[in-house]
N, C-alpha and C positions, 0 to 999 in steps of 0.2 A: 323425217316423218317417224312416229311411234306406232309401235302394235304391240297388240295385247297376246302371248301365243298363251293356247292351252294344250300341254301336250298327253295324249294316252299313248296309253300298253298295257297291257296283261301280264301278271304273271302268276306263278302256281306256290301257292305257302301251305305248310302243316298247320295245323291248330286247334285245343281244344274243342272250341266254339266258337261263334260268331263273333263273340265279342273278342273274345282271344286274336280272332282271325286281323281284326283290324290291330289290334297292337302288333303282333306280331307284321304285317305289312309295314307299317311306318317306321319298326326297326329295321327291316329289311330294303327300306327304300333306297341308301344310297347304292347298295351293293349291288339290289335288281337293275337298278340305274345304271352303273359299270358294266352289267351283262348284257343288256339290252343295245343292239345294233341299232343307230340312226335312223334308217331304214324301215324299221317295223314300229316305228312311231308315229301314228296320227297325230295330226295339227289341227287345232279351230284356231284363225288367225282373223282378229278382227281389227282394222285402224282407227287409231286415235286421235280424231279430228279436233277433240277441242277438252277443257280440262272435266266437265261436265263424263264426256266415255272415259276416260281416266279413271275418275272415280267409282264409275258404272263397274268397271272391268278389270279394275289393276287392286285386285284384294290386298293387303296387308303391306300398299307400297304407299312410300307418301311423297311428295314433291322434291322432296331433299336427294330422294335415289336415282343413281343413275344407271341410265336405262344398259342392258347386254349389246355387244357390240357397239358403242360406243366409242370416241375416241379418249372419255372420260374429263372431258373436259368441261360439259352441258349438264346439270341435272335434270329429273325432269319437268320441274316449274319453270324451267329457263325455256324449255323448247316452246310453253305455251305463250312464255310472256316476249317471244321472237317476234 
């Protein structure tokens, strides 16, 4: 089966302004990512019943990718055309 996760966290950046703030965040993603414990991550986890939520829910993935934890053997067009 497939799911779609979204995961949150907080974290605290310096920045000029607003605008600044968001750049300076997305540079700072993967490192807040390394700091950030498993644990103090929220989940919205929705399943993907058919290829229709797939596309609802999986932004910027397309059929050809395979999905995380996988055995990498399936993409994800395959699991719908099982």
């Amino acid at each position: 089966m497939l799911y779609n996760v979204e995961f949150y966290s907080n974290i605290v950046i310096e920045a000029n302004s607003l605008e600044d703030a968001e750049v300076v965040a997305r540079e700072q993603f993967h490192t807040a990512q390394d700091d950030i414990d498993k644990d103090d991550v929220s989940l919205t986890i929705k399943e993907l019943k058919t290829i229709e939520d797939f596309y609802k829910y999986a932004y910027d993935w397309d059929t050809e990718c395979l999905p995380y934890g996988s055995d990498g053997n399936k993409n994800i067009g395959e699991y719908f055309n099982a």
